[in-house]
N, C-alpha and C positions, 0 to 999 in steps of 0.2 A: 297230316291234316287232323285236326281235333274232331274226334267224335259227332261232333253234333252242328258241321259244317254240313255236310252228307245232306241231313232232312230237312235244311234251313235252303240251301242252293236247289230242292227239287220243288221246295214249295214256292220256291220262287220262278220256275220255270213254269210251272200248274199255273200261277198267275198271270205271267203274260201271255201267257197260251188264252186263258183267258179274256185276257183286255185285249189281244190281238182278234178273239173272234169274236167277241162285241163289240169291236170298233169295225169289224170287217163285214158284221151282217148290217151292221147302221149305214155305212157308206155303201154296200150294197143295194139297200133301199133305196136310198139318196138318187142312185147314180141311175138303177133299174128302173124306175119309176116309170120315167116319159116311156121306155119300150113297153113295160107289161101292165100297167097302169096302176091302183092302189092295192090292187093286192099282191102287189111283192112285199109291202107292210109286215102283213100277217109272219111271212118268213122271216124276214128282220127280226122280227119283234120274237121270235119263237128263235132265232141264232142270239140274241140276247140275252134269254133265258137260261137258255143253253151253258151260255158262260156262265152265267151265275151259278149255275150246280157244278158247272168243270172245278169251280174255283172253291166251292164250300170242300168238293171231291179231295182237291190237292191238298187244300187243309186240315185236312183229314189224313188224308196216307201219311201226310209227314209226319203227324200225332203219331198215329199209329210206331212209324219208323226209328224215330227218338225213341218210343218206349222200349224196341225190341233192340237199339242199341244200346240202351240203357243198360241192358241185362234183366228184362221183364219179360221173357215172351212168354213166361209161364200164365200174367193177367192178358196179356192183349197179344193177340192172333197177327201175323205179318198181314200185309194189305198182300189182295187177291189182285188177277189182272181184271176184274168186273169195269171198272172205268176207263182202261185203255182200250179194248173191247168194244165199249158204247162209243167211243171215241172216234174209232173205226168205224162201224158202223155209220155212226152220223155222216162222216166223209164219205162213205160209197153211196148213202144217198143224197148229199147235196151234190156229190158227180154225178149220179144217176139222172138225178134234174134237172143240170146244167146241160147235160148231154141232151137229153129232151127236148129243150127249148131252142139249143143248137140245131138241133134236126128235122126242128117245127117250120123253124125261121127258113 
C-alpha cells in the first residue's frame, strides 16, 4: 500500500463519521420533535455542529499523519488522542440523555 493511502482512507472515515452525525442529529430532530416538542432543535442543531468540528478534526489529523509519514516528524508533532476522547465523551452523554428521556417517559 503506498504511503499516502493510510491518511487519505482515515480522513475519509473522519468524514462520514461526520456526515453520518449531521444527518443523524437532523433526522433526529425531524423525527423527536412531535414527542419533546422544539426544543429537541436546539440538540440537532448542536449534533450538527458537532460534525462540523469532527470533520475540520479529521482533516487535520490526516495533515498532520502524511507529514509524519513523510519523514517530518521532526516540524509536525503526531496527532494525540484529544479528538477521539471528545468523541467519547460526546457518546456517553447523548446516551446519558437518551437514557433520561427513556426513564422519564
Amino acid at each position: 500500500m503506498p504511503p499516502g493511502v493510510q491518511p487519505e482512507r482515515t480522513a475519509l472515515a473522519w468524514r462520514r463519521t461526520a456526515l453520518a452525525l449531521a444527518a443523524g442529529s437532523l433526522v433526529a430532530g425531524r423525527v423527536a420533535e412531535p414527542l419533546t416538542g422544539p426544543l429537541i432543535w436546539l440538540s440537532a442543531i448542536t449534533g450538527a455542529v458537532a460534525a462540523l468540528g469532527l470533520a475540520r478534526a479529521g482533516s487535520r489529523r490526516a495533515a498532520r499523519w502524511a507529514a509524519v509519514l513523510a519523514d517530518e516528524p521532526a516540524r509536525v508533532p503526531g496527532p494525540g488522542g484529544r479528538t477521539l476522547a471528545l468523541c467519547a465523551a460526546g457518546a456517553l452523554v447523548i446516551g446519558c440523555a437518551a437514557l433520561a428521556v427513556v426513564l422519564t417517559r
